[in-house]
C-alpha positions as CSV (number, residue, x, y, z in Angstrom):
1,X,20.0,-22.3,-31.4
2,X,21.9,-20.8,-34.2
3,X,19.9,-17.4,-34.7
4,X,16.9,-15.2,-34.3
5,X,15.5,-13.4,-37.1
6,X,12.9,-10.1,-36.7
7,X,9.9,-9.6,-38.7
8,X,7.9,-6.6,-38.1
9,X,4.7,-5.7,-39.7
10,X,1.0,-4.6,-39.8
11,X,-0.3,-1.1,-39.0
12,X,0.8,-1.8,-35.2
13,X,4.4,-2.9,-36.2
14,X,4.0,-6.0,-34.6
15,X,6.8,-8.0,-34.2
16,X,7.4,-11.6,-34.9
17,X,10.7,-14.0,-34.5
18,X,12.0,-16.9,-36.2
19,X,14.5,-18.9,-33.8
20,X,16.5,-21.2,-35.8
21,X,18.2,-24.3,-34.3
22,X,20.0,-27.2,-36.0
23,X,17.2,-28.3,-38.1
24,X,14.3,-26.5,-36.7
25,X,12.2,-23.6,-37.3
26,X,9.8,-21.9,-34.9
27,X,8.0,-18.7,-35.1
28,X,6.6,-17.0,-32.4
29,X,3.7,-14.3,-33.1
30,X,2.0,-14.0,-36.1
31,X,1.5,-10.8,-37.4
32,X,-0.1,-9.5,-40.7
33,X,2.5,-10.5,-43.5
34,X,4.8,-13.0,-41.1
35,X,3.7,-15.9,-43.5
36,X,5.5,-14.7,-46.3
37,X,8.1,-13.5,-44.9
38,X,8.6,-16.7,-43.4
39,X,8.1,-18.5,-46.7
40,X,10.7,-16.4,-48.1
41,X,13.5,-17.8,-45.0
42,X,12.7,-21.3,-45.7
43,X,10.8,-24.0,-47.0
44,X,9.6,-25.8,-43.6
45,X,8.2,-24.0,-39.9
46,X,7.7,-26.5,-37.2
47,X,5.7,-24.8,-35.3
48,X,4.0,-21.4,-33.8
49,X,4.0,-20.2,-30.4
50,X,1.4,-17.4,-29.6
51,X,2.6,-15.0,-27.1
52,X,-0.8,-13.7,-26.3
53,X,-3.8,-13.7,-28.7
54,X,-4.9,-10.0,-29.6
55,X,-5.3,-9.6,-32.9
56,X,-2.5,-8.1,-34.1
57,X,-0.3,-10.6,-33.2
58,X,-2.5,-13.4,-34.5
59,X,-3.8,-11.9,-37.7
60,X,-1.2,-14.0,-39.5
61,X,-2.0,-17.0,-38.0
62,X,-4.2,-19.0,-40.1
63,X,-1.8,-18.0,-43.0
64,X,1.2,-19.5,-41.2
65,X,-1.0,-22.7,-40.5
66,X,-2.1,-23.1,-43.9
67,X,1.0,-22.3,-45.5
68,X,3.6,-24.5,-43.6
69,X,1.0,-27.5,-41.7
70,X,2.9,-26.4,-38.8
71,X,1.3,-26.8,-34.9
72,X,0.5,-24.0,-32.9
73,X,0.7,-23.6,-29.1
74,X,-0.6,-20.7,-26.9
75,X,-1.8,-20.0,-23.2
76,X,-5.7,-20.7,-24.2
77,X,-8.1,-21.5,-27.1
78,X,-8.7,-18.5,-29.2
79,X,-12.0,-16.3,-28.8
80,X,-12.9,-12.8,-29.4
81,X,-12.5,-12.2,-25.8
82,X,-9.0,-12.4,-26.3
83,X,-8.5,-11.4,-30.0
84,X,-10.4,-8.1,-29.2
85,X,-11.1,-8.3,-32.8
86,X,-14.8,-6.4,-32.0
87,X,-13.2,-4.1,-29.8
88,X,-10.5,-3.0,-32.2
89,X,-13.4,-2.3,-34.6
90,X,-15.0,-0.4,-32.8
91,X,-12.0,1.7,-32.2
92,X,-10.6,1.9,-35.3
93,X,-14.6,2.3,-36.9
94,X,-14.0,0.2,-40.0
95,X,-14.1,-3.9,-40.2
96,X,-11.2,-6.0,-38.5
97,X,-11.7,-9.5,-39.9
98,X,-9.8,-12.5,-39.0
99,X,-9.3,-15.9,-40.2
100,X,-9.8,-18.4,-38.2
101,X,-7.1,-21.0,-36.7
102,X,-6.7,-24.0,-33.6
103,X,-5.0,-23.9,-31.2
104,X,-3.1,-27.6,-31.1
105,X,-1.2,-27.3,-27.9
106,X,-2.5,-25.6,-24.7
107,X,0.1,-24.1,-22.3
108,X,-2.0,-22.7,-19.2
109,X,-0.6,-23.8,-16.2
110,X,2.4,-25.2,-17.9
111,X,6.2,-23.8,-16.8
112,X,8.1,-25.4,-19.3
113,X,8.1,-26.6,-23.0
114,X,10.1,-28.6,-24.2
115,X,10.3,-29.4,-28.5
116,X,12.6,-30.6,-30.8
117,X,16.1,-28.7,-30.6
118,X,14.1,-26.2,-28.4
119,X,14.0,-25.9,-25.0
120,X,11.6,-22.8,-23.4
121,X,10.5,-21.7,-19.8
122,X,7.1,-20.5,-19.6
123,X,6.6,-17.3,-17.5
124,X,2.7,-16.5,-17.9
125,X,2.4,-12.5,-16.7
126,X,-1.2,-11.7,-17.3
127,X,-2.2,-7.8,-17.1
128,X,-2.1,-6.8,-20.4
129,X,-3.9,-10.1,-21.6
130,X,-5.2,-12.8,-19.4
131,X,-3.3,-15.3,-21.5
132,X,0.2,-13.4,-21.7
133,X,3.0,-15.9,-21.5
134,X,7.0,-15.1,-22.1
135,X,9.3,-17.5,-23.5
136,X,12.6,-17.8,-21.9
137,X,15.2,-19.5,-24.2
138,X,17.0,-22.2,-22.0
139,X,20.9,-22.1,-22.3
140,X,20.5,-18.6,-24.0
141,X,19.7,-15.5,-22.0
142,X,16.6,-14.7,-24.4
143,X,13.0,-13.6,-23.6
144,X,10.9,-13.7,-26.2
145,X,8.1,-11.3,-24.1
146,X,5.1,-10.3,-26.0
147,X,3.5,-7.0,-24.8
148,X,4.4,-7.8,-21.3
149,X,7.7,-5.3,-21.3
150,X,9.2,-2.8,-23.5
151,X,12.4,-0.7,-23.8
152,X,11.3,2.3,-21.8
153,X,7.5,0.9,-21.2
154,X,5.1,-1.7,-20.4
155,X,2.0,-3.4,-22.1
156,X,-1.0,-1.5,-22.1
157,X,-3.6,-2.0,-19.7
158,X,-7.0,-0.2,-20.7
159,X,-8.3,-2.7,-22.3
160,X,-10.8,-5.1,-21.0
161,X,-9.4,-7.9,-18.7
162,X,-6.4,-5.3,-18.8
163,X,-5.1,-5.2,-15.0
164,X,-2.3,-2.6,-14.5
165,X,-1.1,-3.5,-10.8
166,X,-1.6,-7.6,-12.1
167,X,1.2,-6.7,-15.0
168,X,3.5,-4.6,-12.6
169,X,3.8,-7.4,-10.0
170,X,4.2,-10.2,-12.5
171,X,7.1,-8.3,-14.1
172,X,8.2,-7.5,-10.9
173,X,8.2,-11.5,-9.5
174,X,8.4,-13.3,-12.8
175,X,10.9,-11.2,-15.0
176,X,13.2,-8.9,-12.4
177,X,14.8,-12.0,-11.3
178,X,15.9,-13.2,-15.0
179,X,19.5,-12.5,-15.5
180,X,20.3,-9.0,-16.2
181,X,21.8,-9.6,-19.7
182,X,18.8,-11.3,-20.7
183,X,17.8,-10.0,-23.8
184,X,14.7,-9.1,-24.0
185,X,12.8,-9.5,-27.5
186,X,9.0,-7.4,-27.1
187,X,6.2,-7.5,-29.3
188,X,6.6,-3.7,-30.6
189,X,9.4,-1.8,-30.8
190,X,13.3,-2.1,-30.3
191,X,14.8,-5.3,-28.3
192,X,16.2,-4.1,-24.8
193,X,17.4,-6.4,-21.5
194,X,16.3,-7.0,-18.3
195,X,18.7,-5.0,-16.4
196,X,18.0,-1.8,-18.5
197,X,14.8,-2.2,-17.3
198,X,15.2,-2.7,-13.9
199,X,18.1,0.5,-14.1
200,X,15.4,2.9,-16.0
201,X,12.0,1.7,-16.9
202,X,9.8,4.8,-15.8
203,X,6.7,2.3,-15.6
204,X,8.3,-0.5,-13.0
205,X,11.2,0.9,-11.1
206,X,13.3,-2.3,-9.4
């Protein structure tokens, strides 16, 4: 792996990251305006990994697919059950439309993945979504995490399929044990690691 580039965007700040190896090019999340920005980094993507599928981390999606031709992989195939795209409407009371896109590559049940110049760990730690995975980068101490575990916080868990005591304990038996200078990349927000966590996450505690 020779770097990791942040994007952040939408009116969530979502975040989405570009690992660069050797010769590849893989983006994980795709929120609004990741596309672009990608297309802006390079010519080719070789594929997309979903973290989870709400919609603000998948807005982007079926621009990233039609712009680079690249395969995507996530936990499960995609649905408004797990996009929440008619519950964030009603929220927000105004329309939340998004573009369709397949999901080439299913991961449930999977623990490891393994592509070209890429080599990941699955840790799925449902709570916040039922399809929540994390991506640990092998021979780096890199967690690419989703909205599983902030700097100072944890994924919310009010909405539906949300399970607060599910997140806490998957954290607790799938993350905790990572190294602590595992960096840990979220979906919002500012990178932290796993040991700051452990040390002074209000929402966790060791």
């Amino acid at each position: 792996m020779r770097k990791i580039d942040a994007y952040c965007g939408g009116p969530f700040q979502t975040n989405g990251f570009l690992v660069t190896t050797e010769s590849k090019r893989y983006l994980f999340d795709a929120p609004e305006g990741v596309a672009e920005w990608a297309a802006r980094e390079g010519e080719e993507l070789h594929g997309l990994l979903l973290t989870h599928q709400h919609h603000d981390h998948v807005i982007g999606a079926a621009a990233v697919v039609e712009q680079f031709d690249c395969p995507v992989w996530a936990h499960s195939e995609p649905s408004d059950d797990l996009t929440l795209a008619s519950r964030l409407e009603e929220m927000l009371g105004f329309p939340c439309p998004l573009d369709s896109y397949a999901i080439d590559h299913l991961l449930a049940g999977e623990t490891t993945l393994d592509l070209p110049e890429l080599s990941l760990s699955l840790l799925a730690v449902p709570g916040h979504s039922p399809d929540s995975l994390c991506f640990r980068i092998e021979g780096h101490p890199v967690l690419i995490g989703g909205d599983v575990l902030f700097a100072g916080g944890i994924g919310r868990t009010d909405f539906p399929h949300g399970d607060h005591d599910l997140l806490l304990s998957g954290i607790r038996e799938k993350l905790w044990p990572l190294d602590e200078n595992t960096q840990v990349l979220p979906g919002h927000g500012p990178p932290t690691t796993i040991g700051e966590e452990k040390r002074s996450n209000p929402f966790v505690g060791v």
